[in-house]
N, C-alpha and C positions, 0 to 999 in steps of 0.2 A: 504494500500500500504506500503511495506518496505521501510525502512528510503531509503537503495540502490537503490531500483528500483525510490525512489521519484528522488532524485540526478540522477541516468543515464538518465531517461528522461526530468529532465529539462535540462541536459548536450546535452540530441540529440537532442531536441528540438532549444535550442540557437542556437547549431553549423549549425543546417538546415536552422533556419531562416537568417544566414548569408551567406550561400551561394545562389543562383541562383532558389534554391527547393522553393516553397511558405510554411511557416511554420512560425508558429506563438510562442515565447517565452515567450514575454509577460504577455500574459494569464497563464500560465504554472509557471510563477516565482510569482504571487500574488495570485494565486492559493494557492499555496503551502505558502506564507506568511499567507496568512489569517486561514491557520490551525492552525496554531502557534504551530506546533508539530515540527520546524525544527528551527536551529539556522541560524538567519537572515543573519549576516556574512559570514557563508557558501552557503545560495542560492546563495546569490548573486559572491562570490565568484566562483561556479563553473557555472553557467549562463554566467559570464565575459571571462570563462576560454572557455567554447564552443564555444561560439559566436565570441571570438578573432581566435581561431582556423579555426573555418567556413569561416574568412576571410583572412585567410594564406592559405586555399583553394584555395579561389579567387585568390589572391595573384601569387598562382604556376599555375592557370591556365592560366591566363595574359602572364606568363611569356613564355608559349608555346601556346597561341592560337593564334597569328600572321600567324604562316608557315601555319593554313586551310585555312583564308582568302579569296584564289580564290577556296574555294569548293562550291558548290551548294546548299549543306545543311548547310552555317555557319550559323548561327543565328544572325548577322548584317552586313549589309550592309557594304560595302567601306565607303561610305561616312558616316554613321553614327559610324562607329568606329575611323574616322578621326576626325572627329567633336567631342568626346568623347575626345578622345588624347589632342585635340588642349583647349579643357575647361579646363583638367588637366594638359596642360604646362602653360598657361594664372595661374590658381590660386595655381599651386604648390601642395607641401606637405601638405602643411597647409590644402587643402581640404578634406582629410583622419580625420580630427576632424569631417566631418560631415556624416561620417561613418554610423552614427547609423542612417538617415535619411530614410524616407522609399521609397521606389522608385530609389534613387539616391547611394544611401550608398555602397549596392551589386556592382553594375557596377563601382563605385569608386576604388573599392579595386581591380576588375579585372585588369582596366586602369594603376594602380599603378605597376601592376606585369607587364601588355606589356611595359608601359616604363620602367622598370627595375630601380625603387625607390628601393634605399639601404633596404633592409628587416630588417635591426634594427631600421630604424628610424618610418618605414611602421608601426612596434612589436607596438613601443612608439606612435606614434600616433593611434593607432587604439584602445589598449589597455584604453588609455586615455577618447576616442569618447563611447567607450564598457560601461566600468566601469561609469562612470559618467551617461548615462543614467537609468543604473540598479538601481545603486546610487535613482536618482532621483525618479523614478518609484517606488524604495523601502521606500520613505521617503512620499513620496506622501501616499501609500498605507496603511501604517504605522499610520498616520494621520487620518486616518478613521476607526481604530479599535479599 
């Protein structure tokens, strides 16, 4: 595989697994470490850069998927996107650090664009929840070869 094609695909990889699409990054960023054919500061580097992006995705779609709401085919409920809202006013910004959570992480970031969180501070926290995992995951991995 070219150095390019390694980097675009763990770049489409990250950015997928942050948005709403089921995609796995993970695999794909220790993958690529345990070649040791690529400089560990750049995986992890553009891994952080997709998967922050993926969630600036979320992010813009939060910020206009309110007005489907009363359509038939929205993908939740009234009350489960209240009750979403309502966990995200209760724990704030602060919950955007748990970003990288699986299950909860995705729908954080949408929550964050419907209530209409400053997108600089969304960048800063999300960035932060991003990096630190990859972080982790690469020092982890790292340790075992």
């Amino acid at each position: 595989m070219g150095d390019l094609a390694a980097y675009f695909g763990l770049f489409v990889a990250a950015f997928a697994a942050a948005t709403i699409l089921p995609a796995q990054s993970e695999a794909v960023l220790v993958g690529l470490l345990l070649t040791g054919n690529y400089p560990t500061a750049l995986l992890v580097a553009v891994a952080s850069a997709g998967n922050v992006l993926g969630s600036a995705a979320n992010w813009l779609l939060g910020i206009g998927i309110e007005r489907f709401k009363e359509r038939p085919w929205f993908p939740v409920t009234k009350e489960r996107l209240a009750q979403a809202q309502h966990w995200y006013q209760r724990y704030g910004k602060w919950s955007l650090l748990g970003s990288w959570l699986p299950i909860i992480g995705d729908p954080l970031t949408v929550i964050a664009g419907v209530l209409k969180e400053p997108f600089w501070m969304f960048l800063i926290l999300v960035t932060i929840a991003k990096v630190s995992r990859y972080l982790v995951l690469t020092a982890i991995t790292l340790s075992w070869m």
